[in-house]
TORGULUM-235068 format. One line per field, with one value per residue: x, y, z of N, C-alpha, C in turn; residue in three letters; residue number from 0. Coordinates in pm, whole numbers. Layout:
// residues N
n_x	(X:...);
n_y	(Y:...);
n_z	(Z:...);
ca_x	(X:...);
ca_y	(Y:...);
ca_z	(Z:...);
c_x	(X:...);
c_y	(Y:...);
c_z	(Z:...);
resn	(ala:...);
resi	(NUM:...);
// end
This chain:
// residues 86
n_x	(-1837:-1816:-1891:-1773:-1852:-1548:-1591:-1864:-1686:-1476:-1611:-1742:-1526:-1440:-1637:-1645:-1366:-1423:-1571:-1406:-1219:-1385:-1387:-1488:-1497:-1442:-1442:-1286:-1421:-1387:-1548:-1671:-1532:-1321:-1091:-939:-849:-968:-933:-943:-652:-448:-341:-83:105:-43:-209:-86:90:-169:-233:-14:-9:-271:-190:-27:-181:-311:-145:-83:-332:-330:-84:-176:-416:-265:-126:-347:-411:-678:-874:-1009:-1278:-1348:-1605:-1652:-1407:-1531:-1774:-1634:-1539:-1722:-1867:-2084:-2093:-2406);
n_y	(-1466:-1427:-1534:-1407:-1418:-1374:-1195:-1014:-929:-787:-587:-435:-402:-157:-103:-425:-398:-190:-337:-517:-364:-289:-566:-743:-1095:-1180:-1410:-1464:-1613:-1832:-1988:-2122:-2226:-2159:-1941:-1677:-1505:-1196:-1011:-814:-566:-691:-589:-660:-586:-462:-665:-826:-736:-612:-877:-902:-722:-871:-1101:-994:-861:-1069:-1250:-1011:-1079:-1286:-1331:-1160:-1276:-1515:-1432:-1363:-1574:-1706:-1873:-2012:-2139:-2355:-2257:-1980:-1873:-1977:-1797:-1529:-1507:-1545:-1273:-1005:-1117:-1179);
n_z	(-1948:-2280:-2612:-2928:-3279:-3499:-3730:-3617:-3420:-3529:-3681:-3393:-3285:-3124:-2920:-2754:-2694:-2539:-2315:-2213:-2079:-1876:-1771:-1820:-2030:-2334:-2570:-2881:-3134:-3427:-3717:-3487:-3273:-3040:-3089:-2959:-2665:-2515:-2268:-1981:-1868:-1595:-1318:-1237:-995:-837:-721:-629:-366:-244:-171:-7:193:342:377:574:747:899:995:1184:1351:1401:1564:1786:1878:1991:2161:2400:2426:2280:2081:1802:1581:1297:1212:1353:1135:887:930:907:646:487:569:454:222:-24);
ca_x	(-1760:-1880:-1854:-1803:-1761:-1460:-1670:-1855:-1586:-1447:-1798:-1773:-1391:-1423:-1719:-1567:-1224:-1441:-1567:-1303:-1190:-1444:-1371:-1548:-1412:-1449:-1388:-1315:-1448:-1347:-1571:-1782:-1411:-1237:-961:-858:-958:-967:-1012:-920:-505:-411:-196:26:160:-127:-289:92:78:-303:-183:112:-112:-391:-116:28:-276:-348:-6:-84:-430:-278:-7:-261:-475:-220:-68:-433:-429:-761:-886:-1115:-1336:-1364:-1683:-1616:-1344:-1628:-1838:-1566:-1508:-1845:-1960:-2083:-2169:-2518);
ca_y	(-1482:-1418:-1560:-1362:-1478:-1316:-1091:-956:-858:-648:-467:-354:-397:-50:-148:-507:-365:-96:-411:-599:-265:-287:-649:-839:-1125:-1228:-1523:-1461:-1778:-1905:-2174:-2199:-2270:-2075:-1830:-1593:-1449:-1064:-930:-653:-614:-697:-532:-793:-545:-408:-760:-899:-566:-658:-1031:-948:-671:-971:-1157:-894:-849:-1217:-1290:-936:-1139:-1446:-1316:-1140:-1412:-1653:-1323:-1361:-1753:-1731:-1965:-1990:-2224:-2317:-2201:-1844:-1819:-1934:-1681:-1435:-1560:-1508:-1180:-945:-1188:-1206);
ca_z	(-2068:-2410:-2739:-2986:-3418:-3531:-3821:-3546:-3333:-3663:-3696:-3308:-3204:-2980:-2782:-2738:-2570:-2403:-2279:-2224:-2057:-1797:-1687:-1905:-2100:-2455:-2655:-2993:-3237:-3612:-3741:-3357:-3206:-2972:-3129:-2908:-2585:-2495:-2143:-1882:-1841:-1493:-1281:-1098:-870:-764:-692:-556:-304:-151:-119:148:290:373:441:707:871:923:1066:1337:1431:1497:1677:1921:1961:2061:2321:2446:2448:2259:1985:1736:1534:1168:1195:1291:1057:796:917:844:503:427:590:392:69:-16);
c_x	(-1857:-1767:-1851:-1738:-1661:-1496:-1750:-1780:-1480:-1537:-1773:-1668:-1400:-1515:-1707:-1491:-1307:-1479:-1513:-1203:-1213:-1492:-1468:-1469:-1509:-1398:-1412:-1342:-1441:-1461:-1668:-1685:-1366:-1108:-861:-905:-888:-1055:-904:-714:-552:-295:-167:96:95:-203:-172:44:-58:-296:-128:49:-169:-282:-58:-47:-351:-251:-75:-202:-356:-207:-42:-350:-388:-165:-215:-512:-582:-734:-1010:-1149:-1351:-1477:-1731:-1522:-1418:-1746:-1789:-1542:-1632:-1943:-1934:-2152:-2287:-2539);
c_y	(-1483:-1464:-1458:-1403:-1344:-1191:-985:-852:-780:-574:-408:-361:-275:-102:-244:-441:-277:-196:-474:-487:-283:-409:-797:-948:-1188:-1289:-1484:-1575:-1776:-1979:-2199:-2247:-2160:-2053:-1771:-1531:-1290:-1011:-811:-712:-657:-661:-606:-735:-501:-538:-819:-791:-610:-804:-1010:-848:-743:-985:-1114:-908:-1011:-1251:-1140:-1045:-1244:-1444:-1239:-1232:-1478:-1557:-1311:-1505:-1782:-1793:-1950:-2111:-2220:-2246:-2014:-1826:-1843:-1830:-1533:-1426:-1477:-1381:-1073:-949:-1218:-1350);
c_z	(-2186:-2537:-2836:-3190:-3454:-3583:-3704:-3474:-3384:-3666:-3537:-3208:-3087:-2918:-2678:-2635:-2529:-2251:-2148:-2059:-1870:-1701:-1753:-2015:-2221:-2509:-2725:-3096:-3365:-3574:-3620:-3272:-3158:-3013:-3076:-2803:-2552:-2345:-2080:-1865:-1647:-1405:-1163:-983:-802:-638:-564:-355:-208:-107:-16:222:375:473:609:790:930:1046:1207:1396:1448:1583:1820:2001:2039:2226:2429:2496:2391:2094:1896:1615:1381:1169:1213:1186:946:758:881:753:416:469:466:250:75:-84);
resn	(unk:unk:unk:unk:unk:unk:unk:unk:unk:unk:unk:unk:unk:unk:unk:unk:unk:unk:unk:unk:unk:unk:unk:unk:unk:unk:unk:unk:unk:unk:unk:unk:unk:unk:unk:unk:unk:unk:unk:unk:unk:unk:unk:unk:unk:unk:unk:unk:unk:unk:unk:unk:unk:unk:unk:unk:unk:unk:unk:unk:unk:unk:unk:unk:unk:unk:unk:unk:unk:unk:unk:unk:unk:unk:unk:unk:unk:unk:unk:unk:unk:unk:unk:unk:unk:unk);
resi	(0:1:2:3:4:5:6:7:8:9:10:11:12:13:14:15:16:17:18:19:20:21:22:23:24:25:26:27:28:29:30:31:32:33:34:35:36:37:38:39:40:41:42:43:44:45:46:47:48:49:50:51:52:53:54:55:56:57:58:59:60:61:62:63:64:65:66:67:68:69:70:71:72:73:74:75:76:77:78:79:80:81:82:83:84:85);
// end
């Protein structure tokens, strides 16, 4: 997140929302106070949509595991959480 003073963010409004564009967010500031903030739209159906996906495929693993009577540990499911993240 970035600050940015209002005057500023008149002097370089396109670069800002190219910004803003690209996922970045910006606080706009009066005075050293927070104004107004400016970031990336979000598309709620897109995000909604990969939620019940997850969701889906969560619900098939569980329902094989249990057809397989196998179990599993917080600790693999933390290691699943976390593969991949450096």
């Amino acid at each position: 997140m970035r600050n940015v003073p209002i005057a500023e963010f008149k002097d370089h409004i396109s670069e800002l929302i190219a910004a803003a564009e690209a996922g970045d967010e910006i606080v706009i500031t009066r005075h050293g106070k927070a104004a107004a903030r400016l970031g990336p739209v979000v598309d709620w159906e897109e995000r909604r949509s990969r939620a019940v996906g997850a969701a889906e495929r969560l619900k098939r693993m569980r329902d094989k595991m249990r057809r397989e009577r196998r179990t599993i540990s917080l600790e693999e499911i933390t290691l699943w959480k976390n593969a991949g993240r450096k």
